[in-house]
KELO-92180 format. One record per residue (C-alpha): residue in three letters; y negated, x, z negated. Coordinates in steps of 0.5 Angstrom, whole numbers, plus 2048, in hexadecimal, padded with zeros to 3 digits. Example, Ala and Ser with C-alpha at 12.3 -4.5 7.8 and 13.67 -1.06 7.14 Angstrom:
# residues 2
+-----+-----+-----+-----+
:   r :   y :   x :   z :
+-----+-----+-----+-----+
: ALA : 809 : 819 : 7F0 :
: SER : 802 : 81B : 7F2 :
+-----+-----+-----+-----+
# end
This chain:
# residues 315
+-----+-----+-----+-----+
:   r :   y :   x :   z :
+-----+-----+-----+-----+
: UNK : 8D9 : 8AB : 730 :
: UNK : 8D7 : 8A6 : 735 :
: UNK : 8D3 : 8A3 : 730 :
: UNK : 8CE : 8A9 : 72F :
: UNK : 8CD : 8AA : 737 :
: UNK : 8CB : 8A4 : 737 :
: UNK : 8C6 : 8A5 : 731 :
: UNK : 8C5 : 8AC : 734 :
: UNK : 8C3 : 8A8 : 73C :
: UNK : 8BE : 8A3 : 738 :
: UNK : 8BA : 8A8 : 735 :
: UNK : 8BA : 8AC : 73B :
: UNK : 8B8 : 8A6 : 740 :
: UNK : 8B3 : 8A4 : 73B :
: UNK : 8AF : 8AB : 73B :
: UNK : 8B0 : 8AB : 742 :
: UNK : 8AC : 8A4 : 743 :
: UNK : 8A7 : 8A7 : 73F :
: UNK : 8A6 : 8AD : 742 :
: UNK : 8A4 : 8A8 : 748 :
: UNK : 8AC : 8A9 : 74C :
: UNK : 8AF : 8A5 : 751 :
: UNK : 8B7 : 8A5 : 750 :
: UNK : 8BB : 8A4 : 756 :
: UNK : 8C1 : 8A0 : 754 :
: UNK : 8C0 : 898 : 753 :
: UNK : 8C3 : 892 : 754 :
: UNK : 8CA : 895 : 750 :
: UNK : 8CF : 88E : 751 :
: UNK : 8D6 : 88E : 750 :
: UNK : 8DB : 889 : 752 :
: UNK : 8E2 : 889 : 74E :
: UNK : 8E7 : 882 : 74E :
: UNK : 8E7 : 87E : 749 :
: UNK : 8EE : 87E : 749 :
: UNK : 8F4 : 881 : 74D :
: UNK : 8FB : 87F : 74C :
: UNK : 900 : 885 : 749 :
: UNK : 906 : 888 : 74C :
: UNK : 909 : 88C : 751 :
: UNK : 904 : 88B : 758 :
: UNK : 8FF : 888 : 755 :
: UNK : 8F8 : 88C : 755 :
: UNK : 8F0 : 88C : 753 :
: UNK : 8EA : 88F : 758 :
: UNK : 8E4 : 88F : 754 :
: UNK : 8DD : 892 : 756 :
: UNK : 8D8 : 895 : 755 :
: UNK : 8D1 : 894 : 75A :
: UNK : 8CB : 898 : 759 :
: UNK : 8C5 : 89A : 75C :
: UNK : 8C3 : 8A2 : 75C :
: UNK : 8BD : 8A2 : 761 :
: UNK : 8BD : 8A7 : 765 :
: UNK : 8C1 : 8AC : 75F :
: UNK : 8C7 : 8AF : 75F :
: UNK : 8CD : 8AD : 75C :
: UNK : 8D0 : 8B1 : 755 :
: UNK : 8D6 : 8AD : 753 :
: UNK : 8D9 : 8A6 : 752 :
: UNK : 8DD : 8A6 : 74B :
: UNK : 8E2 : 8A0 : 74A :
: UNK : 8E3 : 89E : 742 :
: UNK : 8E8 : 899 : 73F :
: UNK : 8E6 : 897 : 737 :
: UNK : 8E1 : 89F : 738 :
: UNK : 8E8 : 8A2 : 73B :
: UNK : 8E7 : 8A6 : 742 :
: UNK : 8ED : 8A5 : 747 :
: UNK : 8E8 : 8A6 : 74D :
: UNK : 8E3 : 8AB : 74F :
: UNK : 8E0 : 8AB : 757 :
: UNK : 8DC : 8B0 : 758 :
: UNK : 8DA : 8B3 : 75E :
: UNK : 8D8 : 8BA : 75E :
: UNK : 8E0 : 8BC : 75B :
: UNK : 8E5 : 8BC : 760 :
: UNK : 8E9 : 8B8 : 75F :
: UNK : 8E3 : 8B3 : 75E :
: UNK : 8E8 : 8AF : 759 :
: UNK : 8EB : 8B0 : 752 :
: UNK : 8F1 : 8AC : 74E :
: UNK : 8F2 : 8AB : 747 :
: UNK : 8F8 : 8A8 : 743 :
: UNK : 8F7 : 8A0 : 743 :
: UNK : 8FE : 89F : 73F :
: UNK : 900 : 899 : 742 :
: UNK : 8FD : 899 : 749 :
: UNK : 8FB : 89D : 74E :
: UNK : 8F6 : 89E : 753 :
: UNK : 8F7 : 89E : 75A :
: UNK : 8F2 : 8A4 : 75E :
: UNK : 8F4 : 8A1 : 765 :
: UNK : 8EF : 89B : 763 :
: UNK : 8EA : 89F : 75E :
: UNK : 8E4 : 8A2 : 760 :
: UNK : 8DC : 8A2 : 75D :
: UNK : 8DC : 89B : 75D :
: UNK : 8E2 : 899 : 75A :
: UNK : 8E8 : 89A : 758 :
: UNK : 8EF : 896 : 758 :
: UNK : 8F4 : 896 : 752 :
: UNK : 8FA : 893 : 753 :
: UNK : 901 : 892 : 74E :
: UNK : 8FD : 88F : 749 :
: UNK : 8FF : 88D : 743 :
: UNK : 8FC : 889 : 73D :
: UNK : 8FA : 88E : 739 :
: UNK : 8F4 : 890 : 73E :
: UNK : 8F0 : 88B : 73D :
: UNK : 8E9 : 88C : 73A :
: UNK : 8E3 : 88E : 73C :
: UNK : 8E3 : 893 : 743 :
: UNK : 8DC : 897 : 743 :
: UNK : 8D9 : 89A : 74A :
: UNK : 8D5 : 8A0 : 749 :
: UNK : 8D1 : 8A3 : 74E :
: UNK : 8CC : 8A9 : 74E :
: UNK : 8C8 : 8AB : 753 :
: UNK : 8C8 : 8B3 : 755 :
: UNK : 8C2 : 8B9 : 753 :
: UNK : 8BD : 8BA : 751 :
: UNK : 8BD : 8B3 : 74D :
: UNK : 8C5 : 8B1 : 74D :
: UNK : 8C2 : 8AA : 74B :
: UNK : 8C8 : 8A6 : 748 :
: UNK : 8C9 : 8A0 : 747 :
: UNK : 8CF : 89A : 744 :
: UNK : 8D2 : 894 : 746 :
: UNK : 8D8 : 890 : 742 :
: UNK : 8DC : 889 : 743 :
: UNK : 8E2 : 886 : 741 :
: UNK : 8E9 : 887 : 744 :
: UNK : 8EF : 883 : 740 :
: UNK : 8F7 : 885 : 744 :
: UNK : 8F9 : 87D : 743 :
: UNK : 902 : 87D : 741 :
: UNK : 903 : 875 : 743 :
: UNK : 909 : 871 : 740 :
: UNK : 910 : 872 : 743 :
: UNK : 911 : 86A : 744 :
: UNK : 90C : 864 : 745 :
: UNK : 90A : 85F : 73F :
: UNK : 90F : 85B : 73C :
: UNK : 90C : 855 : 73A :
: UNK : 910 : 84F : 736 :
: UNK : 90E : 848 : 735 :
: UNK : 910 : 843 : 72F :
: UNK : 912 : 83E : 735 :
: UNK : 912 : 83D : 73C :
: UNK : 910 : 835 : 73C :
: UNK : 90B : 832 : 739 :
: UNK : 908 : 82A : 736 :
: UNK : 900 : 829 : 736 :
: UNK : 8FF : 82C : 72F :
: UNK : 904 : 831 : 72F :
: UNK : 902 : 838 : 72C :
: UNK : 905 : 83E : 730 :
: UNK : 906 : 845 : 72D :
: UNK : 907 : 84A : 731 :
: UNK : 907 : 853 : 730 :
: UNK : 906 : 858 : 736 :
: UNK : 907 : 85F : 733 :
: UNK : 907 : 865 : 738 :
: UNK : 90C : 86C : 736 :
: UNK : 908 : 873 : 734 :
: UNK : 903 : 876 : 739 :
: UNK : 8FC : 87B : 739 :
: UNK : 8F8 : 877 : 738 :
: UNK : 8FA : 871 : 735 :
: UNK : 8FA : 86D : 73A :
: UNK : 8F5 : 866 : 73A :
: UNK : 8F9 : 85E : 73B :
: UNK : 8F5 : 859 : 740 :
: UNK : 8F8 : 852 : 73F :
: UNK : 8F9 : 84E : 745 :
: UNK : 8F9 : 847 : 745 :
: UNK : 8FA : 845 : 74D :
: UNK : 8F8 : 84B : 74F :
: UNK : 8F1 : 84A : 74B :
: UNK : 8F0 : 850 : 747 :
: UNK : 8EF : 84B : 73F :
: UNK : 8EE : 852 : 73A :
: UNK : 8EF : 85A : 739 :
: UNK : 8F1 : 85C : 734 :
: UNK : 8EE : 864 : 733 :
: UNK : 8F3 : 869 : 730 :
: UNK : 8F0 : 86E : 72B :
: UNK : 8F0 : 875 : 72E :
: UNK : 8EF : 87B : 729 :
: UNK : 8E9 : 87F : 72A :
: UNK : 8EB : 885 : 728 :
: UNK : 8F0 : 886 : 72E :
: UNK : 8F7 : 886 : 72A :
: UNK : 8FB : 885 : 730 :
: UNK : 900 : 880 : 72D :
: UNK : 903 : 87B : 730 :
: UNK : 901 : 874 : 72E :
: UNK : 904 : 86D : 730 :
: UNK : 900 : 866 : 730 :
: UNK : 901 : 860 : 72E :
: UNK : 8FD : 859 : 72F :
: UNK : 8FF : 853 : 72D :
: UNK : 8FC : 84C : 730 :
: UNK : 8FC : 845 : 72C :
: UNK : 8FB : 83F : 733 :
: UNK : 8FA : 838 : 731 :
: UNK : 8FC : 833 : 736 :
: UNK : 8F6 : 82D : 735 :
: UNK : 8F8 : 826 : 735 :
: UNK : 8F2 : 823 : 739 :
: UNK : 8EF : 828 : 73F :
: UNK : 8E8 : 825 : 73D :
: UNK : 8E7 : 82A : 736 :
: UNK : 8E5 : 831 : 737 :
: UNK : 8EA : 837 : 739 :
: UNK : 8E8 : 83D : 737 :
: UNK : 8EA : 844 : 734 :
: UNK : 8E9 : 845 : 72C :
: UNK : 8EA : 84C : 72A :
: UNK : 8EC : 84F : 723 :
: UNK : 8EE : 857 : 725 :
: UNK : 8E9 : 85D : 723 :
: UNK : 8EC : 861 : 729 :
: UNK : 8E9 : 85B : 72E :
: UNK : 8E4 : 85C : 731 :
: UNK : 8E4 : 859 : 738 :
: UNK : 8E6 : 851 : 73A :
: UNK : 8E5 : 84E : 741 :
: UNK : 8E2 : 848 : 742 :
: UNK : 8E3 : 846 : 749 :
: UNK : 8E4 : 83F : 749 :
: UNK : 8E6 : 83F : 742 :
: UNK : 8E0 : 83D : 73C :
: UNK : 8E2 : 841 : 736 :
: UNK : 8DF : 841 : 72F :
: UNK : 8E0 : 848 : 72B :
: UNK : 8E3 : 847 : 724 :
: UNK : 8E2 : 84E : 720 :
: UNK : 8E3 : 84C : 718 :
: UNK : 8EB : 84C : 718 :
: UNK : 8EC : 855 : 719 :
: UNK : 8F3 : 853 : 71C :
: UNK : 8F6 : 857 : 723 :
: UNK : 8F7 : 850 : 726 :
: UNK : 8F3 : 84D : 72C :
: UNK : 8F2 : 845 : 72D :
: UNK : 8F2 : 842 : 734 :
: UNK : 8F1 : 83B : 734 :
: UNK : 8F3 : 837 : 73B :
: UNK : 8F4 : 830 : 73E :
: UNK : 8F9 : 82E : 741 :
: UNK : 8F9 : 831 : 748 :
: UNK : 8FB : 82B : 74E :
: UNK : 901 : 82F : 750 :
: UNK : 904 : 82D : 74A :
: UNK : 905 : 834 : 74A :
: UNK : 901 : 83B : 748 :
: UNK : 904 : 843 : 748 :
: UNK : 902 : 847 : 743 :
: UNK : 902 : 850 : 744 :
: UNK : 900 : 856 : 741 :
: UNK : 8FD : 85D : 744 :
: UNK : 8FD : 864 : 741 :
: UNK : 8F8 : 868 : 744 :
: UNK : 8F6 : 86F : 743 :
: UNK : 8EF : 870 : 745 :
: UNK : 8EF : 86E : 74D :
: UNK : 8F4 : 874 : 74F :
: UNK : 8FB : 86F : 74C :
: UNK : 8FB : 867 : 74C :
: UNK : 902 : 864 : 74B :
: UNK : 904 : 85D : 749 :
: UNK : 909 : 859 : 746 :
: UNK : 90E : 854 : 74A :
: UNK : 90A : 84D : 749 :
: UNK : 90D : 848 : 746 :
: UNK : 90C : 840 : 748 :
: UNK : 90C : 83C : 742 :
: UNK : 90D : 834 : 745 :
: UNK : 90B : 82E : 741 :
: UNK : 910 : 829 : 73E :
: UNK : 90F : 824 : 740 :
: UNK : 908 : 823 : 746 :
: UNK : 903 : 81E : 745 :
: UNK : 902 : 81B : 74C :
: UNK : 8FB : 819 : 74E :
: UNK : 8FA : 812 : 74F :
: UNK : 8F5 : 80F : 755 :
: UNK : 8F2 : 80B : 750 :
: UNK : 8EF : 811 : 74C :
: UNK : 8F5 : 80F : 746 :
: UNK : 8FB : 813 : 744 :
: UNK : 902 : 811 : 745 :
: UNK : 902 : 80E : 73D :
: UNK : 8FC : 80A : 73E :
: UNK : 900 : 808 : 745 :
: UNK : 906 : 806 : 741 :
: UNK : 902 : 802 : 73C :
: UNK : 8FE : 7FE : 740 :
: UNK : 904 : 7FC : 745 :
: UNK : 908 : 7FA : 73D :
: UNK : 902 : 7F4 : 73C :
: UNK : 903 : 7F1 : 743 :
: UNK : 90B : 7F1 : 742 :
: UNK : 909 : 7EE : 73B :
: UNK : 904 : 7E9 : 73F :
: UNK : 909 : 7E6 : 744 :
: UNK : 90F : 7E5 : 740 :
: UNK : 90A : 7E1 : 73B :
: UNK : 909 : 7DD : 740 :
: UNK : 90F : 7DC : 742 :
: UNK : 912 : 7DA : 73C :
: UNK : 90D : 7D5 : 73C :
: UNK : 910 : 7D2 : 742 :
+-----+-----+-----+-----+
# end
Protein backbone atom coordinates (compact mmCIF):
# COMPACT_ATOMS: atom_id res chain seq x y z
CA UNK A 1 0.00 0.00 0.00
CA UNK A 2 2.76 2.39 1.27
CA UNK A 3 4.77 1.54 -1.82
CA UNK A 4 2.21 2.55 -4.57
CA UNK A 5 1.67 5.87 -2.71
CA UNK A 6 4.86 6.64 -3.08
CA UNK A 7 4.93 5.48 -7.03
CA UNK A 8 1.66 7.36 -7.03
CA UNK A 9 3.59 10.97 -5.17
CA UNK A 10 6.59 10.43 -7.65
CA UNK A 11 4.38 10.70 -10.80
CA UNK A 12 2.30 13.19 -9.30
CA UNK A 13 5.58 15.44 -8.28
CA UNK A 14 6.96 14.76 -11.51
CA UNK A 15 3.96 16.25 -13.55
CA UNK A 16 3.79 19.10 -11.19
CA UNK A 17 7.78 19.91 -11.88
CA UNK A 18 6.69 20.07 -15.55
CA UNK A 19 4.01 22.00 -15.41
CA UNK A 20 6.21 24.83 -13.93
CA UNK A 21 5.10 24.40 -9.88
CA UNK A 22 6.78 24.89 -6.67
CA UNK A 23 6.18 22.44 -3.91
CA UNK A 24 5.74 23.56 -0.47
CA UNK A 25 7.23 21.05 1.47
CA UNK A 26 11.27 20.73 1.68
CA UNK A 27 14.20 19.90 3.78
CA UNK A 28 12.20 16.56 5.07
CA UNK A 29 14.65 15.09 7.83
CA UNK A 30 14.28 12.39 10.50
CA UNK A 31 16.19 11.87 13.53
CA UNK A 32 15.52 8.14 15.36
CA UNK A 33 18.22 6.46 17.96
CA UNK A 34 20.39 4.13 16.42
CA UNK A 35 19.85 2.16 19.38
CA UNK A 36 17.65 2.10 22.66
CA UNK A 37 17.87 -0.33 25.24
CA UNK A 38 14.48 -2.77 25.85
CA UNK A 39 12.57 -2.81 29.16
CA UNK A 40 10.08 -1.48 31.50
CA UNK A 41 10.96 2.67 31.53
CA UNK A 42 12.94 2.55 28.79
CA UNK A 43 11.68 5.11 25.59
CA UNK A 44 12.54 6.35 22.17
CA UNK A 45 11.82 9.91 20.69
CA UNK A 46 12.31 10.13 17.20
CA UNK A 47 11.39 13.27 14.76
CA UNK A 48 10.39 14.57 12.14
CA UNK A 49 11.76 18.33 10.81
CA UNK A 50 10.33 19.81 7.84
CA UNK A 51 9.74 23.10 6.11
CA UNK A 52 6.12 23.86 4.44
CA UNK A 53 6.84 27.42 3.37
CA UNK A 54 4.25 29.04 4.42
CA UNK A 55 1.61 26.07 3.71
CA UNK A 56 -0.51 24.42 5.82
CA UNK A 57 -0.09 21.22 7.68
CA UNK A 58 -2.54 18.01 6.74
CA UNK A 59 -1.08 15.06 8.50
CA UNK A 60 2.31 13.60 10.33
CA UNK A 61 2.03 9.68 9.85
CA UNK A 62 4.42 7.46 11.80
CA UNK A 63 4.99 3.69 10.23
CA UNK A 64 7.09 0.93 11.69
CA UNK A 65 8.41 -1.83 8.93
CA UNK A 66 5.13 0.29 6.73
CA UNK A 67 2.84 -0.37 9.76
CA UNK A 68 1.20 3.19 11.04
CA UNK A 69 0.81 3.38 14.99
CA UNK A 70 0.59 7.24 14.86
CA UNK A 71 -1.10 10.03 12.88
CA UNK A 72 -1.17 13.88 13.62
CA UNK A 73 -3.39 15.48 12.12
CA UNK A 74 -4.44 19.01 12.92
CA UNK A 75 -7.66 19.55 11.61
CA UNK A 76 -9.56 16.59 13.59
CA UNK A 77 -9.92 16.84 17.15
CA UNK A 78 -8.21 15.22 18.80
CA UNK A 79 -5.42 16.07 16.43
CA UNK A 80 -3.66 12.74 17.37
CA UNK A 81 -4.32 8.89 16.48
CA UNK A 82 -2.98 5.62 18.05
CA UNK A 83 -2.70 2.33 16.44
CA UNK A 84 -1.60 -1.31 17.84
CA UNK A 85 2.11 -1.23 18.60
CA UNK A 86 2.27 -4.86 19.94
CA UNK A 87 4.90 -4.55 22.51
CA UNK A 88 5.16 -0.84 23.44
CA UNK A 89 3.08 2.12 23.54
CA UNK A 90 3.05 5.68 22.58
CA UNK A 91 3.03 8.10 25.25
CA UNK A 92 0.60 11.30 23.88
CA UNK A 93 1.76 13.46 26.71
CA UNK A 94 5.10 13.75 24.51
CA UNK A 95 3.99 13.13 20.96
CA UNK A 96 3.02 16.10 18.83
CA UNK A 97 3.72 17.25 14.85
CA UNK A 98 7.16 16.91 15.57
CA UNK A 99 7.65 13.81 17.36
CA UNK A 100 6.37 11.26 18.99
CA UNK A 101 7.53 9.03 21.92
CA UNK A 102 7.48 5.18 22.42
CA UNK A 103 8.34 3.60 25.47
CA UNK A 104 8.19 -0.21 27.06
CA UNK A 105 10.15 -1.47 23.75
CA UNK A 106 11.02 -4.65 23.15
CA UNK A 107 13.31 -6.32 20.58
CA UNK A 108 11.02 -7.12 17.98
CA UNK A 109 10.33 -3.25 17.35
CA UNK A 110 13.42 -2.78 15.85
CA UNK A 111 13.38 -1.86 12.04
CA UNK A 112 12.96 0.77 10.01
CA UNK A 113 10.92 3.70 11.21
CA UNK A 114 9.53 6.10 8.53
CA UNK A 115 8.03 9.75 8.96
CA UNK A 116 5.47 10.72 6.20
CA UNK A 117 4.21 14.02 6.03
CA UNK A 118 1.79 15.79 3.69
CA UNK A 119 1.11 19.34 3.29
CA UNK A 120 -2.67 20.39 3.10
CA UNK A 121 -4.81 21.40 -0.37
CA UNK A 122 -4.94 22.05 -2.89
CA UNK A 123 -1.69 19.91 -3.71
CA UNK A 124 -1.20 17.67 -0.47
CA UNK A 125 2.28 17.53 -1.47
CA UNK A 126 3.86 14.31 0.69
CA UNK A 127 6.88 13.35 1.34
CA UNK A 128 8.95 10.32 3.34
CA UNK A 129 11.84 9.76 5.40
CA UNK A 130 12.99 6.32 6.85
CA UNK A 131 16.09 5.48 9.63
CA UNK A 132 16.86 2.51 11.68
CA UNK A 133 16.17 1.92 14.98
CA UNK A 134 17.34 -1.58 16.98
CA UNK A 135 15.69 -2.13 20.75
CA UNK A 136 19.08 -3.68 22.31
CA UNK A 137 18.37 -6.74 25.07
CA UNK A 138 22.06 -6.71 26.90
CA UNK A 139 23.47 -9.76 28.51
CA UNK A 140 22.64 -10.43 32.32
CA UNK A 141 26.26 -10.99 33.69
CA UNK A 142 29.62 -9.43 32.63
CA UNK A 143 32.26 -11.06 30.32
CA UNK A 144 33.70 -14.36 31.78
CA UNK A 145 37.17 -14.47 30.83
CA UNK A 146 39.81 -17.70 31.50
CA UNK A 147 43.32 -17.72 30.90
CA UNK A 148 45.59 -20.98 30.73
CA UNK A 149 48.07 -19.44 33.54
CA UNK A 150 48.31 -16.46 35.65
CA UNK A 151 52.21 -16.31 35.55
CA UNK A 152 54.44 -16.05 32.88
CA UNK A 153 58.50 -16.93 31.40
CA UNK A 154 60.10 -14.90 28.53
CA UNK A 155 58.71 -17.18 25.52
CA UNK A 156 55.51 -18.46 27.21
CA UNK A 157 52.28 -18.52 25.06
CA UNK A 158 48.94 -17.52 27.24
CA UNK A 159 45.88 -18.77 25.84
CA UNK A 160 42.94 -17.14 26.79
CA UNK A 161 38.95 -17.49 25.93
CA UNK A 162 36.34 -14.30 26.82
CA UNK A 163 32.97 -15.55 26.01
CA UNK A 164 29.64 -13.20 26.74
CA UNK A 165 26.11 -14.80 27.54
CA UNK A 166 22.89 -14.49 24.86
CA UNK A 167 21.72 -10.79 23.92
CA UNK A 168 20.00 -8.76 20.76
CA UNK A 169 22.22 -7.98 18.99
CA UNK A 170 25.28 -10.31 19.65
CA UNK A 171 27.29 -7.97 21.43
CA UNK A 172 31.10 -7.03 20.05
CA UNK A 173 34.54 -8.33 22.38
CA UNK A 174 37.17 -5.54 22.80
CA UNK A 175 40.43 -6.85 24.07
CA UNK A 176 42.40 -4.79 26.79
CA UNK A 177 45.88 -5.14 27.72
CA UNK A 178 46.51 -2.55 30.34
CA UNK A 179 43.61 -0.49 29.67
CA UNK A 180 44.82 -0.48 25.64
CA UNK A 181 42.37 -1.34 23.41
CA UNK A 182 44.82 -4.54 21.27
CA UNK A 183 41.77 -5.81 18.93
CA UNK A 184 37.75 -6.27 18.33
CA UNK A 185 36.16 -8.97 17.48
CA UNK A 186 32.86 -7.85 15.44
CA UNK A 187 29.88 -10.35 15.98
CA UNK A 188 27.97 -11.50 12.91
CA UNK A 189 24.40 -9.78 13.18
CA UNK A 190 21.54 -11.30 10.67
CA UNK A 191 20.23 -8.92 8.32
CA UNK A 192 17.07 -10.03 8.12
CA UNK A 193 15.73 -9.22 11.93
CA UNK A 194 15.37 -12.75 13.40
CA UNK A 195 15.23 -11.33 16.89
CA UNK A 196 17.23 -14.36 18.16
CA UNK A 197 19.49 -14.30 20.90
CA UNK A 198 23.05 -14.65 20.15
CA UNK A 199 26.12 -15.05 22.66
CA UNK A 200 30.03 -14.06 21.39
CA UNK A 201 33.09 -15.64 21.74
CA UNK A 202 36.63 -14.64 21.13
CA UNK A 203 39.55 -16.38 21.97
CA UNK A 204 43.47 -14.39 22.18
CA UNK A 205 46.61 -16.43 21.60
CA UNK A 206 49.62 -13.54 23.88
CA UNK A 207 53.21 -14.25 23.47
CA UNK A 208 55.71 -13.05 25.84
CA UNK A 209 58.91 -12.24 23.66
CA UNK A 210 62.21 -12.91 25.51
CA UNK A 211 64.20 -9.62 24.21
CA UNK A 212 62.15 -6.10 24.24
CA UNK A 213 64.30 -5.19 21.12
CA UNK A 214 61.89 -7.64 18.54
CA UNK A 215 58.83 -6.19 17.08
CA UNK A 216 55.32 -6.64 19.17
CA UNK A 217 52.46 -6.36 17.50
CA UNK A 218 49.10 -8.20 16.62
CA UNK A 219 48.49 -11.07 13.81
CA UNK A 220 45.06 -11.81 13.18
CA UNK A 221 43.46 -15.17 11.92
CA UNK A 222 39.42 -14.52 12.37
CA UNK A 223 37.16 -13.50 9.29
CA UNK A 224 34.54 -11.71 12.18
CA UNK A 225 37.90 -9.22 12.78
CA UNK A 226 37.54 -6.15 11.44
CA UNK A 227 39.18 -3.90 13.71
CA UNK A 228 42.88 -3.62 15.66
CA UNK A 229 44.11 -0.69 17.72
CA UNK A 230 47.40 0.07 17.30
CA UNK A 231 48.09 2.44 19.94
CA UNK A 232 51.56 2.31 20.83
CA UNK A 233 51.72 -1.34 19.53
CA UNK A 234 53.04 -2.48 15.59
CA UNK A 235 50.94 -5.01 14.53
CA UNK A 236 51.22 -7.22 11.33
CA UNK A 237 47.91 -8.86 9.87
CA UNK A 238 48.30 -12.51 8.81
CA UNK A 239 45.04 -13.48 6.91
CA UNK A 240 46.01 -16.97 5.08
CA UNK A 241 45.07 -19.18 8.37
CA UNK A 242 40.65 -18.99 8.55
CA UNK A 243 40.80 -19.68 12.39
CA UNK A 244 38.71 -17.50 15.11
CA UNK A 245 41.76 -17.05 16.79
CA UNK A 246 43.70 -13.62 17.21
CA UNK A 247 47.62 -13.23 17.98
CA UNK A 248 48.89 -10.53 20.05
CA UNK A 249 52.69 -10.57 20.58
CA UNK A 250 54.22 -8.43 23.48
CA UNK A 251 57.45 -7.39 25.29
CA UNK A 252 57.99 -8.03 28.46
CA UNK A 253 56.60 -4.88 30.29
CA UNK A 254 59.27 -3.49 33.05
CA UNK A 255 56.79 -4.12 35.97
CA UNK A 256 57.30 -7.64 35.46
CA UNK A 257 53.57 -7.62 35.18
CA UNK A 258 50.53 -7.06 32.55
CA UNK A 259 46.39 -7.13 33.19
CA UNK A 260 44.88 -8.63 30.46
CA UNK A 261 40.65 -7.65 30.10
CA UNK A 262 37.67 -7.85 27.74
CA UNK A 263 34.70 -5.94 26.96
CA UNK A 264 31.30 -6.66 25.55
CA UNK A 265 29.86 -3.72 23.85
CA UNK A 266 26.60 -3.22 22.20
CA UNK A 267 26.57 -0.39 19.79
CA UNK A 268 27.42 2.91 22.50
CA UNK A 269 24.18 2.30 24.67
CA UNK A 270 25.95 -1.14 26.66
CA UNK A 271 29.85 -1.43 27.32
CA UNK A 272 30.59 -3.98 30.39
CA UNK A 273 33.77 -5.50 31.08
CA UNK A 274 35.12 -8.56 32.66
CA UNK A 275 37.12 -8.68 36.03
CA UNK A 276 41.20 -8.19 34.70
CA UNK A 277 43.40 -10.69 35.70
CA UNK A 278 47.08 -9.76 36.69
CA UNK A 279 49.23 -12.35 34.85
CA UNK A 280 53.28 -11.75 36.81
CA UNK A 281 56.32 -12.86 35.64
CA UNK A 282 58.13 -16.06 37.23
CA UNK A 283 61.06 -14.92 37.76
CA UNK A 284 61.82 -10.98 36.80
CA UNK A 285 64.67 -9.97 35.11
CA UNK A 286 66.16 -7.09 36.90
CA UNK A 287 68.12 -4.44 34.92
CA UNK A 288 71.39 -3.79 35.22
CA UNK A 289 73.25 0.05 35.37
CA UNK A 290 75.65 -1.52 32.91
CA UNK A 291 72.99 -2.03 30.13
CA UNK A 292 73.68 -6.52 30.85
CA UNK A 293 71.04 -8.60 32.22
CA UNK A 294 71.35 -10.36 35.90
CA UNK A 295 72.77 -13.53 33.73
CA UNK A 296 75.59 -11.62 32.08
CA UNK A 297 76.00 -10.10 35.57
CA UNK A 298 76.40 -13.46 36.85
CA UNK A 299 78.77 -14.44 34.48
CA UNK A 300 81.26 -12.04 34.39
CA UNK A 301 81.45 -11.81 38.28
CA UNK A 302 82.19 -16.13 37.89
CA UNK A 303 85.50 -15.14 35.40
CA UNK A 304 86.88 -12.85 37.97
CA UNK A 305 86.26 -15.35 41.01
CA UNK A 306 87.92 -17.88 38.72
CA UNK A 307 90.98 -15.34 38.27
CA UNK A 308 91.50 -14.69 42.00
CA UNK A 309 91.47 -18.19 43.02
CA UNK A 310 94.02 -19.05 40.10
CA UNK A 311 96.00 -16.51 41.45
CA UNK A 312 96.03 -17.62 44.86
CA UNK A 313 96.66 -21.02 44.33
CA UNK A 314 99.74 -19.93 42.28
CA UNK A 315 100.84 -18.34 45.88
Amino acid sequence: MIKMKRICHLIFRLLFLLDGGVWSLRNLSISVPRAVLSGEGQSAVLRCSYDLEGAALYSIRWYRAETEFYRYVPREMPPTMVFPLPGASVDLAQSDHQQVRIVNLNRRLSGDYQCEVSADAPLFHTDIRSAPLTVVDPPFRAPHLSISQRSYARGDVIRANCSVDEAYPSPNITWTLDDHKIAETISWRSSDLDFKERGAFSQLELTVLEAEHYKVGLTYTSASLNRAYQDHYIYDRDLEEDTDLIRYTMVPPPSSQFALGCVATIYDIYARKSEPVFIREDAPHPASVTGEDSAGENASFDVVLAIVSAVLLAL
